[in-house]
N, CA, C, O and CB atoms as a CASP TS submission, in Angstrom:
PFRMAT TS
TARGET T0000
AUTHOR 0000-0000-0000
METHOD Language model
MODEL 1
PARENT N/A
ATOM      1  N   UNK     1      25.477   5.902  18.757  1.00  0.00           N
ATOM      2  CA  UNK     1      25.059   7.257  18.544  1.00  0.00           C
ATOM      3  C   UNK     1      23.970   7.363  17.480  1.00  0.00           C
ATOM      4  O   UNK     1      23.140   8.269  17.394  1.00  0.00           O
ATOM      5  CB  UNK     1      26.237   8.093  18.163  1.00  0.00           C
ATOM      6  N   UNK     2      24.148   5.875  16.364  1.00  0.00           N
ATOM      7  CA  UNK     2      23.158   6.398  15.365  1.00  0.00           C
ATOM      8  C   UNK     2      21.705   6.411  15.759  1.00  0.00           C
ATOM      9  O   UNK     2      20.835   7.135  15.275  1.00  0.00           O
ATOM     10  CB  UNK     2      23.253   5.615  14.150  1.00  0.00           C
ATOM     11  N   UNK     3      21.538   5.318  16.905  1.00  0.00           N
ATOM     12  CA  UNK     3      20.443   5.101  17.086  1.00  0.00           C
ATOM     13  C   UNK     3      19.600   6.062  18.306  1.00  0.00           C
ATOM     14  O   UNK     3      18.385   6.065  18.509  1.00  0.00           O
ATOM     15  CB  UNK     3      20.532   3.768  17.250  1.00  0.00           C
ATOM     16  N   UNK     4      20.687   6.876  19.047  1.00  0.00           N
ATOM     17  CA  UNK     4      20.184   8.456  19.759  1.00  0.00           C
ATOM     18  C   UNK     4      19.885   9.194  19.222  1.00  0.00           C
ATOM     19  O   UNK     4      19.092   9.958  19.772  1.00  0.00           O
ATOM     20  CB  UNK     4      20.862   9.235  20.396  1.00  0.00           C
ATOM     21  N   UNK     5      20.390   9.566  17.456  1.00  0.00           N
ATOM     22  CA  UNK     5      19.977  10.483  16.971  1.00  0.00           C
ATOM     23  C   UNK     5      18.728   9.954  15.919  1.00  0.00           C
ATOM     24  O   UNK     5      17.934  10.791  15.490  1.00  0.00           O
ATOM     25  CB  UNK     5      21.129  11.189  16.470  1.00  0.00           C
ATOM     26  N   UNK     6      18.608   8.535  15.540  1.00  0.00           N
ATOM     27  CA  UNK     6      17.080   8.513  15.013  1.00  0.00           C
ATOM     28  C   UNK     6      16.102   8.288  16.346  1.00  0.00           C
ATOM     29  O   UNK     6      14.995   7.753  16.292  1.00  0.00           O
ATOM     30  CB  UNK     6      16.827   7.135  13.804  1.00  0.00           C
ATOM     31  N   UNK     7      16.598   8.693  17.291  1.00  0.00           N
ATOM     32  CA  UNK     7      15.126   8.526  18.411  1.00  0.00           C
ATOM     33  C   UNK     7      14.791  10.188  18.601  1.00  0.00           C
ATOM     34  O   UNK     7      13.728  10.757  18.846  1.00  0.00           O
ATOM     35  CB  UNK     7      15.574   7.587  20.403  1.00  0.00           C
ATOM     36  N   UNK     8      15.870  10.601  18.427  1.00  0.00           N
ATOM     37  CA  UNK     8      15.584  12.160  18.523  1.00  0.00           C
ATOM     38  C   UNK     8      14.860  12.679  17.189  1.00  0.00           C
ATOM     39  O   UNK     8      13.930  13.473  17.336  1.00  0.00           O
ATOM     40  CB  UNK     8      17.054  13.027  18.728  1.00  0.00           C
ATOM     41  N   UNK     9      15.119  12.399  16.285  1.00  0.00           N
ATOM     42  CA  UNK     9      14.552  12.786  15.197  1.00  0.00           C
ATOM     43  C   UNK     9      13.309  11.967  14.695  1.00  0.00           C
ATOM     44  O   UNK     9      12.580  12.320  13.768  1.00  0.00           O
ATOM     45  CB  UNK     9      15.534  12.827  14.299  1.00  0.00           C
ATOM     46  N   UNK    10      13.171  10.803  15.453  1.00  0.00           N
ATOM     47  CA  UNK    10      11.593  10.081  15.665  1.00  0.00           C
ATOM     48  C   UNK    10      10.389  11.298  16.663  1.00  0.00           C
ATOM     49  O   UNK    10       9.444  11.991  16.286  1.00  0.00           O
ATOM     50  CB  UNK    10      11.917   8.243  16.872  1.00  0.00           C
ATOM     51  N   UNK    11      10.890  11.125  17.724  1.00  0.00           N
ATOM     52  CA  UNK    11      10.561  12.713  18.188  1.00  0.00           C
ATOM     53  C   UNK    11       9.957  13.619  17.921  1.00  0.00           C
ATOM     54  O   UNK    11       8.818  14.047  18.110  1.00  0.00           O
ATOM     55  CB  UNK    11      11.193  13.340  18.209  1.00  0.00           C
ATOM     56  N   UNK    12      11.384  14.077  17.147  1.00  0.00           N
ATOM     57  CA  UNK    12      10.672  15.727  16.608  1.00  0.00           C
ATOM     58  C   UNK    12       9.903  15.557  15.710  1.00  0.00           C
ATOM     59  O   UNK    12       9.052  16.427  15.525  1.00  0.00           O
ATOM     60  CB  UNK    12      11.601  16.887  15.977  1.00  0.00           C
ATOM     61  N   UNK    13       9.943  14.223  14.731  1.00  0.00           N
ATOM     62  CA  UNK    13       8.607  14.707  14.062  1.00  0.00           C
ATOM     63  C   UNK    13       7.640  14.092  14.400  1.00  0.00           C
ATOM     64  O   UNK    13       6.960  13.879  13.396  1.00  0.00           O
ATOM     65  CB  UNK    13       8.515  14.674  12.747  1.00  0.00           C
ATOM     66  N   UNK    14       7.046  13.545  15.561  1.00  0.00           N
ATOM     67  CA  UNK    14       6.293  13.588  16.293  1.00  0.00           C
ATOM     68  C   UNK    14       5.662  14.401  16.933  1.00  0.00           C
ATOM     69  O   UNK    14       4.501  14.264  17.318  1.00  0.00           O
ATOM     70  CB  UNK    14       6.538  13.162  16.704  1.00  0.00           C
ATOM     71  N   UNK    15       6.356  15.306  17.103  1.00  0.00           N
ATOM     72  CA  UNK    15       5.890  16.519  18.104  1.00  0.00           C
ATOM     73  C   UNK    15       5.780  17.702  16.961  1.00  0.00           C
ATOM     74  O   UNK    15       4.884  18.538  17.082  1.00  0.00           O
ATOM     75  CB  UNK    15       7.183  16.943  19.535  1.00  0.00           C
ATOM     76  N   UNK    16       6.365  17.744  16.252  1.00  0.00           N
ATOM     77  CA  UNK    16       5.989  18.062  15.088  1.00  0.00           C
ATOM     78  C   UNK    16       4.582  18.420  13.916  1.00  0.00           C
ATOM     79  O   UNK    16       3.998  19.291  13.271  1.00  0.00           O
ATOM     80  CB  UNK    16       6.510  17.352  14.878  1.00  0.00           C
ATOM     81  N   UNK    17       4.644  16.906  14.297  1.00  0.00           N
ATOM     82  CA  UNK    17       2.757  16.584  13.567  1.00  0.00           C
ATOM     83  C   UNK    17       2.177  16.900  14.045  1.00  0.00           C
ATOM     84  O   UNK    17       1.133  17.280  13.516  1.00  0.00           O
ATOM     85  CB  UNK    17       1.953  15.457  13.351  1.00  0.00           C
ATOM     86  N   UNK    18       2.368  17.019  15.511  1.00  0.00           N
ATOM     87  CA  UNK    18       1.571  17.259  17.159  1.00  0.00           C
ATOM     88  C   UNK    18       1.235  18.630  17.022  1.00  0.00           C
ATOM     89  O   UNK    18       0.046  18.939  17.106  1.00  0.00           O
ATOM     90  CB  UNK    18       2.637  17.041  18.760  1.00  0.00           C
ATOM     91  N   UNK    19       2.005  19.410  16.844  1.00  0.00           N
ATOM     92  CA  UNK    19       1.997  20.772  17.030  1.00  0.00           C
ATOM     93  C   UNK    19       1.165  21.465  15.292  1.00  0.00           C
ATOM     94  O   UNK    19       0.374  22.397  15.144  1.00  0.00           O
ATOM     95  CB  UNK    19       3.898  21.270  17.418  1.00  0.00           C
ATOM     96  N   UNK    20       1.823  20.470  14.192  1.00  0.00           N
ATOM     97  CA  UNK    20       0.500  21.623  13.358  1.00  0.00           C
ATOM     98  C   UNK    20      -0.508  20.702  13.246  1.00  0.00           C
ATOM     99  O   UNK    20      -1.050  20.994  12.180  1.00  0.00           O
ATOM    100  CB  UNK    20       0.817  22.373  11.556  1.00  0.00           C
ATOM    101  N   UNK    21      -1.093  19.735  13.732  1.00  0.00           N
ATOM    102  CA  UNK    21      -2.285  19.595  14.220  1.00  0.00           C
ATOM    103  C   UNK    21      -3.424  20.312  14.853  1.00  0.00           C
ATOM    104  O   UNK    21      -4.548  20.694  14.526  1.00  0.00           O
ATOM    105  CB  UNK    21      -2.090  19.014  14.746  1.00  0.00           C
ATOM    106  N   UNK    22      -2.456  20.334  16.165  1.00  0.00           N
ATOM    107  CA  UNK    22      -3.571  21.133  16.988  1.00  0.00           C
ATOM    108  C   UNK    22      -2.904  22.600  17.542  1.00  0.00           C
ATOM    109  O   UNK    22      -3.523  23.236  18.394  1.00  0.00           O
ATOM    110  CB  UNK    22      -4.119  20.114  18.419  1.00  0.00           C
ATOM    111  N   UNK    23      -1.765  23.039  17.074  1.00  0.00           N
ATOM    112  CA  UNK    23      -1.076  24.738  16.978  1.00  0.00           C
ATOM    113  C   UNK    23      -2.569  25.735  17.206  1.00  0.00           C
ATOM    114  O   UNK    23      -3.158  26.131  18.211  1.00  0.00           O
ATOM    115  CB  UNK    23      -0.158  25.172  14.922  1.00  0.00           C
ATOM    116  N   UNK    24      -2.757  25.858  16.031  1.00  0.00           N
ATOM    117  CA  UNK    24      -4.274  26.520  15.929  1.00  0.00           C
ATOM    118  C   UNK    24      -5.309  26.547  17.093  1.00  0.00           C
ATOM    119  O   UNK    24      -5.496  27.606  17.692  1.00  0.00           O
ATOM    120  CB  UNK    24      -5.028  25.791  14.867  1.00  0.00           C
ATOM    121  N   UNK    25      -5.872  25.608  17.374  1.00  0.00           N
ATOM    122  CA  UNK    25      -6.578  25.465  18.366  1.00  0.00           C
ATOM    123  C   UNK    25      -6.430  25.601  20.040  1.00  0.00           C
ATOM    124  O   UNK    25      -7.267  25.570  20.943  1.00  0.00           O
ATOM    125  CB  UNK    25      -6.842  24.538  18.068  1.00  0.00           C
ATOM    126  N   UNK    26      -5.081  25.752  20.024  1.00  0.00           N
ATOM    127  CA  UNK    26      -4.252  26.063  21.313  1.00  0.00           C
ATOM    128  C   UNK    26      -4.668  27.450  20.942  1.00  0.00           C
ATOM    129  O   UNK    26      -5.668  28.005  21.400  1.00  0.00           O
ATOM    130  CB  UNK    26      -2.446  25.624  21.500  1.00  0.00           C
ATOM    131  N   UNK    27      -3.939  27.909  20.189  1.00  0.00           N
ATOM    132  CA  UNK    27      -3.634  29.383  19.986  1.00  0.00           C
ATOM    133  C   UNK    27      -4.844  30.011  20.413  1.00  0.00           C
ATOM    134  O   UNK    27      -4.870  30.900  21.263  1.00  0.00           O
ATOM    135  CB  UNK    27      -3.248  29.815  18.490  1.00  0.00           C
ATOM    136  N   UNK    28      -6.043  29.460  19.712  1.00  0.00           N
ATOM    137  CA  UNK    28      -7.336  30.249  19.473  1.00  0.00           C
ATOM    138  C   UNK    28      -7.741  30.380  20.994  1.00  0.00           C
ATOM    139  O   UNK    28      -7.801  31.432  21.630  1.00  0.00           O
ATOM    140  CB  UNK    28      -8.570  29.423  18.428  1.00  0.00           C
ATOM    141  N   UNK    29      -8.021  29.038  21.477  1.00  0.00           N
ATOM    142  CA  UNK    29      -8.340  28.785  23.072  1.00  0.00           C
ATOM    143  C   UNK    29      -7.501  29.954  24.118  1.00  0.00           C
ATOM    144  O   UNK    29      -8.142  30.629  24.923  1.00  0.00           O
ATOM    145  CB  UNK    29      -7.733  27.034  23.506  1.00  0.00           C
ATOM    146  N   UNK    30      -6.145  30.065  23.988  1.00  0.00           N
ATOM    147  CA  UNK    30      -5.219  30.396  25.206  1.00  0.00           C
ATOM    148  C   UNK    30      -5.805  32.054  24.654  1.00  0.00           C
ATOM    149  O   UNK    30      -6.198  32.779  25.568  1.00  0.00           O
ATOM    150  CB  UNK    30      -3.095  29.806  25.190  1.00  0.00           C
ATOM    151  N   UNK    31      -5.863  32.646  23.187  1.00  0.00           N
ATOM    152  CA  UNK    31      -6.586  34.200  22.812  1.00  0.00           C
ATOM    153  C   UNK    31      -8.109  33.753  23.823  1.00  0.00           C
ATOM    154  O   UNK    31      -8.188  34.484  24.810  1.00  0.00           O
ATOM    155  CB  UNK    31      -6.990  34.567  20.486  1.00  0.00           C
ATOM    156  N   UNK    32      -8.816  33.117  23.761  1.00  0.00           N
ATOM    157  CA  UNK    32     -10.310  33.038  24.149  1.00  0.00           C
ATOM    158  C   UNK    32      -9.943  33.229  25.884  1.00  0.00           C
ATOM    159  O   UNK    32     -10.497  34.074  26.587  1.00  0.00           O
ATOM    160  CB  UNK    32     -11.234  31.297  23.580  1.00  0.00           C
ATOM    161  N   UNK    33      -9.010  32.360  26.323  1.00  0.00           N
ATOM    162  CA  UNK    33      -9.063  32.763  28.038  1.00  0.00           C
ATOM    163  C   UNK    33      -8.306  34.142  27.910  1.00  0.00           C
ATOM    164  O   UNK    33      -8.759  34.923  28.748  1.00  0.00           O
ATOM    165  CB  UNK    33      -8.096  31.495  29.301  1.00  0.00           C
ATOM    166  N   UNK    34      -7.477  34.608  27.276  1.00  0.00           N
ATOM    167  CA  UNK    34      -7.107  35.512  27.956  1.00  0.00           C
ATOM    168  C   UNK    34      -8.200  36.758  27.641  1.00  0.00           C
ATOM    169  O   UNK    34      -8.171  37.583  28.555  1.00  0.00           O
ATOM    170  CB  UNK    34      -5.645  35.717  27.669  1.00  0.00           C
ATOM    171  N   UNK    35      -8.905  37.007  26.854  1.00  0.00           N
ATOM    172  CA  UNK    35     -10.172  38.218  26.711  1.00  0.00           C
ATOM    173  C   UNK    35     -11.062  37.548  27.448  1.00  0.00           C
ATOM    174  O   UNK    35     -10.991  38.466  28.265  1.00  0.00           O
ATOM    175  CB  UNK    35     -10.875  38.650  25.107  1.00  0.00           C
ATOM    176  N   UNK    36     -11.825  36.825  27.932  1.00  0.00           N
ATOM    177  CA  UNK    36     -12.248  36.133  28.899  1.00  0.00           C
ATOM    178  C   UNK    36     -11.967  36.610  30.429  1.00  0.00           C
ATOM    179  O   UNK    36     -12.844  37.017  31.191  1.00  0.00           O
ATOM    180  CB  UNK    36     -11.754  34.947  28.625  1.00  0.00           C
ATOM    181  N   UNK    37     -10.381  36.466  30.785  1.00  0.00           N
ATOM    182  CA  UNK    37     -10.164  36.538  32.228  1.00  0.00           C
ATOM    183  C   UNK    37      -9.855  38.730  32.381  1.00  0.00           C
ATOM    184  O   UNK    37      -9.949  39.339  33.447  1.00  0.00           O
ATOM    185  CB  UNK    37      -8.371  35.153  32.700  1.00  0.00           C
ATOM    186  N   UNK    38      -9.532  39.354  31.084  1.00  0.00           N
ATOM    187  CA  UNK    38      -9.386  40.242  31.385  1.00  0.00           C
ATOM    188  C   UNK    38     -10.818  40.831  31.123  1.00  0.00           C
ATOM    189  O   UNK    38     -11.029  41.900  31.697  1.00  0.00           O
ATOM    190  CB  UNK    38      -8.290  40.658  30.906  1.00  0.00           C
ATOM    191  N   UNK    39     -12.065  40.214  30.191  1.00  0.00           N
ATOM    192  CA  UNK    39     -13.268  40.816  30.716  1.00  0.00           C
ATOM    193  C   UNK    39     -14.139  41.015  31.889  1.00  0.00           C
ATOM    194  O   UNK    39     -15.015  41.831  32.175  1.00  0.00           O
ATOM    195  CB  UNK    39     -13.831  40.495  30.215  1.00  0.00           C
ATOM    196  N   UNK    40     -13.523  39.834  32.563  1.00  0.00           N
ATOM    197  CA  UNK    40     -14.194  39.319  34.046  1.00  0.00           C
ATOM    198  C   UNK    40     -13.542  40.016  34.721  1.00  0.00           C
ATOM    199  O   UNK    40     -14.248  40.536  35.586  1.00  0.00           O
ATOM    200  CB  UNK    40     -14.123  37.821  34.601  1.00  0.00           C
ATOM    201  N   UNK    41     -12.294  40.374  34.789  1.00  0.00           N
ATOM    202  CA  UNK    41     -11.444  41.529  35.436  1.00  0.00           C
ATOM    203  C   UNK    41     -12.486  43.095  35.789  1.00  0.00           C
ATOM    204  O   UNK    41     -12.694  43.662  36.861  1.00  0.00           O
ATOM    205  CB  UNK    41     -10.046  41.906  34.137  1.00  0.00           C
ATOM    206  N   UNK    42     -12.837  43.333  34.760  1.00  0.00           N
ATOM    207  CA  UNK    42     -13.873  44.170  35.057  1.00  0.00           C
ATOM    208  C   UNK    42     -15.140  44.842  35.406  1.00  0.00           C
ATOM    209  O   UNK    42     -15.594  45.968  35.203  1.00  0.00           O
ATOM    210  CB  UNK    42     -13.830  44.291  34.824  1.00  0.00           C
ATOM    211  N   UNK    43     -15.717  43.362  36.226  1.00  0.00           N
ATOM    212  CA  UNK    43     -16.749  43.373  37.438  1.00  0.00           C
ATOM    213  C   UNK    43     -15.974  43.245  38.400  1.00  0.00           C
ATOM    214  O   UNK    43     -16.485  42.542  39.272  1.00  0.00           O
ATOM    215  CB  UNK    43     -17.850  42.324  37.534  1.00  0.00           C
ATOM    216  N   UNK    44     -14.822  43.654  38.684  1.00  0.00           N
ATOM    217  CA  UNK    44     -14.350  43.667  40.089  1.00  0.00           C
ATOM    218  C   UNK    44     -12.829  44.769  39.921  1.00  0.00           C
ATOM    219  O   UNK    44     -11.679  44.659  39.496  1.00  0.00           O
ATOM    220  CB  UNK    44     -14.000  41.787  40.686  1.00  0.00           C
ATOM    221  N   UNK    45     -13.841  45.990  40.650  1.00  0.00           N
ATOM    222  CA  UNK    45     -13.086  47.188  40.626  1.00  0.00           C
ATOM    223  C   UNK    45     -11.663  46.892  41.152  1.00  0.00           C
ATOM    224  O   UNK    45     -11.617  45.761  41.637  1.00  0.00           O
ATOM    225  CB  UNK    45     -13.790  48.279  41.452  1.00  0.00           C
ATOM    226  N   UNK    46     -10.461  47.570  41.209  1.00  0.00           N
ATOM    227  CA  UNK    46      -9.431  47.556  41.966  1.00  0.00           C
ATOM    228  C   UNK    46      -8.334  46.523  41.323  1.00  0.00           C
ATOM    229  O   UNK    46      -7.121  46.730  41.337  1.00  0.00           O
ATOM    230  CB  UNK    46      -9.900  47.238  43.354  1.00  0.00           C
ATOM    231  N   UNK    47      -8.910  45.489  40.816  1.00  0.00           N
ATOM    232  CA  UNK    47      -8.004  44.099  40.348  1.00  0.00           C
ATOM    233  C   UNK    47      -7.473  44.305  38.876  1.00  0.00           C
ATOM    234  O   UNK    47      -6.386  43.755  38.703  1.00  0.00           O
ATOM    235  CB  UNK    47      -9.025  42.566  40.339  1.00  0.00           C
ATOM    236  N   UNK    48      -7.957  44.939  37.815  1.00  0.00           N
ATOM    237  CA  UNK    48      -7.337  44.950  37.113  1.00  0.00           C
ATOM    238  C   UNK    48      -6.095  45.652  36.639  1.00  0.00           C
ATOM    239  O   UNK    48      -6.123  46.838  36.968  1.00  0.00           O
ATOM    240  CB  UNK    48      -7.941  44.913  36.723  1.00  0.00           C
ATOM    241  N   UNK    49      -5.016  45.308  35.976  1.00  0.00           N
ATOM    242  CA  UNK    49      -3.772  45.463  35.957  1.00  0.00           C
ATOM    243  C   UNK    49      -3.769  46.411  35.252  1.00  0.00           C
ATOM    244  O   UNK    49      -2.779  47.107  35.478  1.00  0.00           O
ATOM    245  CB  UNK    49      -3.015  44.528  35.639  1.00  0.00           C
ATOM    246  N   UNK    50      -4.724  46.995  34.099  1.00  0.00           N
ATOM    247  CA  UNK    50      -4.633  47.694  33.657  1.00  0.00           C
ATOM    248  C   UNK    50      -5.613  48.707  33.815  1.00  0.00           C
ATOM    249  O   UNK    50      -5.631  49.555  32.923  1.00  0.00           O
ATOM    250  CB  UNK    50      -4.377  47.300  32.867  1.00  0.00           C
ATOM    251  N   UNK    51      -6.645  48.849  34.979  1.00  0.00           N
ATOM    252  CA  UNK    51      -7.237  49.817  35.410  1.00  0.00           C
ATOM    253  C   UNK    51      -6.620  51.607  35.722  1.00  0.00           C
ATOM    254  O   UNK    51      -7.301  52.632  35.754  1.00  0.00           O
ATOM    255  CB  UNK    51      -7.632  49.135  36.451  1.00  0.00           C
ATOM    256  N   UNK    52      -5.400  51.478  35.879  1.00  0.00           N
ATOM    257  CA  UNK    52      -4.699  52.565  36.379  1.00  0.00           C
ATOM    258  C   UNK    52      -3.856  53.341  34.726  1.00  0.00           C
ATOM    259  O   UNK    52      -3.459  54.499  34.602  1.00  0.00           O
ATOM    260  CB  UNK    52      -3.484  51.843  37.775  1.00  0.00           C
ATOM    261  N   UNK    53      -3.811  52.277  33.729  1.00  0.00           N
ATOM    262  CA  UNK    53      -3.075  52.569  33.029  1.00  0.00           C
ATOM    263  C   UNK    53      -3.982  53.127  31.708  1.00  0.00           C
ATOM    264  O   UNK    53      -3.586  54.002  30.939  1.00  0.00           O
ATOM    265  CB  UNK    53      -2.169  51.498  32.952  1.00  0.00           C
ATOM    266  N   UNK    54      -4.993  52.585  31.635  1.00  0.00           N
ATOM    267  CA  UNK    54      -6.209  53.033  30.304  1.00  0.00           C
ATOM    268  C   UNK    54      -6.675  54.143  30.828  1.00  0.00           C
ATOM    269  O   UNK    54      -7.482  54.505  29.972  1.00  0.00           O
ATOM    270  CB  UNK    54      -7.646  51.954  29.929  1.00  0.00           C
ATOM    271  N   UNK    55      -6.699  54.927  31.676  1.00  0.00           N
ATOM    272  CA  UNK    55      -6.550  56.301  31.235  1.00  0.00           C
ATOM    273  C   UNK    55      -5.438  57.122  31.384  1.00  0.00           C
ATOM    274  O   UNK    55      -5.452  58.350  31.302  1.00  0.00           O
ATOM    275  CB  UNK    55      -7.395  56.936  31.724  1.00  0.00           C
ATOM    276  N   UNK    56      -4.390  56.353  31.624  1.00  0.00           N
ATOM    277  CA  UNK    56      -3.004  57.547  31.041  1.00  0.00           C
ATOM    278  C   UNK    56      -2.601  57.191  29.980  1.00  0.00           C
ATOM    279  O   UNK    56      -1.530  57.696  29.644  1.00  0.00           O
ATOM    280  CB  UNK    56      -1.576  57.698  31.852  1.00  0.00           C
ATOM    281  N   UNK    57      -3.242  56.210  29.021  1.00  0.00           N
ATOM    282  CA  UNK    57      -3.324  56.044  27.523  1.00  0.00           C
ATOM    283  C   UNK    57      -4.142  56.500  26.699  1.00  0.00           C
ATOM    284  O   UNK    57      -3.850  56.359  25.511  1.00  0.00           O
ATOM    285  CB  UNK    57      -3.407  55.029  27.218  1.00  0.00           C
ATOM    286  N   UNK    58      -4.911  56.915  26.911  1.00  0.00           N
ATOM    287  CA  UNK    58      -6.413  57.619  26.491  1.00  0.00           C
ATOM    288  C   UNK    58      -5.923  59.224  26.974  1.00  0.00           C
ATOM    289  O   UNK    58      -6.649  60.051  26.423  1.00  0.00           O
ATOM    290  CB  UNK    58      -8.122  56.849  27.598  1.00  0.00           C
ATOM    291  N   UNK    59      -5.251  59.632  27.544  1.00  0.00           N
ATOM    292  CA  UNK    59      -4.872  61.101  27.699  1.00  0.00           C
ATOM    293  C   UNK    59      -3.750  61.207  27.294  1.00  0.00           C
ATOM    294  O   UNK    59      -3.639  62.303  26.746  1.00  0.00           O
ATOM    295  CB  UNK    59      -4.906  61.688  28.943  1.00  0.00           C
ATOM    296  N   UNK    60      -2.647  60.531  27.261  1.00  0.00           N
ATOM    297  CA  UNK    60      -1.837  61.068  26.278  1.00  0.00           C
ATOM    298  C   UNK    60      -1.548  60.856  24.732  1.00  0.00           C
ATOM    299  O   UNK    60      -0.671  61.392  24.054  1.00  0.00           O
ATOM    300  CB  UNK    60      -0.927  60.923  26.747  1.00  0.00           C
ATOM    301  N   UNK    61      -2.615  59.835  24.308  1.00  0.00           N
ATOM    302  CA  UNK    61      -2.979  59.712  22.809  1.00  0.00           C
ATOM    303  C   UNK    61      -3.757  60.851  22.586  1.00  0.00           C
ATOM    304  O   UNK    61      -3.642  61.299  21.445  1.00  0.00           O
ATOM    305  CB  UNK    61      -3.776  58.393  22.375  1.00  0.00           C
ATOM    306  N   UNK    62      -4.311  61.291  23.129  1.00  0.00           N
ATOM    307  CA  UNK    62      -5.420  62.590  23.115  1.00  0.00           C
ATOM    308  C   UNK    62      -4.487  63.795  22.837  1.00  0.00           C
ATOM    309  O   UNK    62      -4.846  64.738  22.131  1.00  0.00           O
ATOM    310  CB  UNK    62      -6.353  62.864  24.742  1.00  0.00           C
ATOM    311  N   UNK    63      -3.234  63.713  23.445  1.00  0.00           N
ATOM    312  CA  UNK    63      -2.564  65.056  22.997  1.00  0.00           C
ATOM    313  C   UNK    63      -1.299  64.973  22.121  1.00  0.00           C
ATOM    314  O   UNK    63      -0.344  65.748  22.070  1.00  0.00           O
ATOM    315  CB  UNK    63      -2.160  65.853  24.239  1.00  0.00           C
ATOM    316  N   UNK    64      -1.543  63.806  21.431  1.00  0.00           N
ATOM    317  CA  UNK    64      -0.987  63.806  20.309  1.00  0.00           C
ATOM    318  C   UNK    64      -1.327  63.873  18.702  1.00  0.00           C
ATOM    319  O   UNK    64      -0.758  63.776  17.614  1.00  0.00           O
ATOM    320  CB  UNK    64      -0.531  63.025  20.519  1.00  0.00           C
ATOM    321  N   UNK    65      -2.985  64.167  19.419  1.00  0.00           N
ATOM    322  CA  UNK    65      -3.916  64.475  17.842  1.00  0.00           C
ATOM    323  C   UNK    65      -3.804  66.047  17.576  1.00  0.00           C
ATOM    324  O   UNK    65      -3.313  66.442  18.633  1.00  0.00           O
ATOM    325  CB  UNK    65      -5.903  64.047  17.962  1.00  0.00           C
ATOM    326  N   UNK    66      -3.951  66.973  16.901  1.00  0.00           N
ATOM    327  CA  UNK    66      -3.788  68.074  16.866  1.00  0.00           C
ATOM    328  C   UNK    66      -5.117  68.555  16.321  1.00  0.00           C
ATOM    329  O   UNK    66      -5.768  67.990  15.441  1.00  0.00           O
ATOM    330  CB  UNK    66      -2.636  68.361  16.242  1.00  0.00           C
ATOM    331  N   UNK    67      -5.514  69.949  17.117  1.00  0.00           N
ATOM    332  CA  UNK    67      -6.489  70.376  16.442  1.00  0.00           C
ATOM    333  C   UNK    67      -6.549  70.863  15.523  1.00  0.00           C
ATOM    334  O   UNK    67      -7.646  71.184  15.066  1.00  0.00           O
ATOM    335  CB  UNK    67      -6.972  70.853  16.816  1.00  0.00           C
TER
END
């Protein structure tokens, strides 16, 4: 057993180092495609997911400002 649990804990800090290595740069990349695929979303009418919904957000934030 001792030697399952130093392979597991060889491992994790392996994956470990792995991850705040390159954490950041994932992160930044996977933010960059996703404003990316939802800008391109909008040369092509009909497809975006949130086409139907940005203006029933924009009208009912609107009537929650008071004159």
């Amino acid at each position: 057993m001792a030697t399952l649990s130093s392979r597991f804990d060889r491992i994790d800090t392996q994956i470990t180092a792995w991850m705040a290595r390159y954490s950041i740069v994932l992160l930044r990349v996977g933010l960059g495609v996703v404003f990316l695929w939802f800008g391109a979303l909008k040369f092509f009418p009909g497809l975006s997911p949130a086409q139907d919904v940005a203006p029933r957000g924009r009208a009912s934030s609107a009537s929650c400002v008071r004159r």
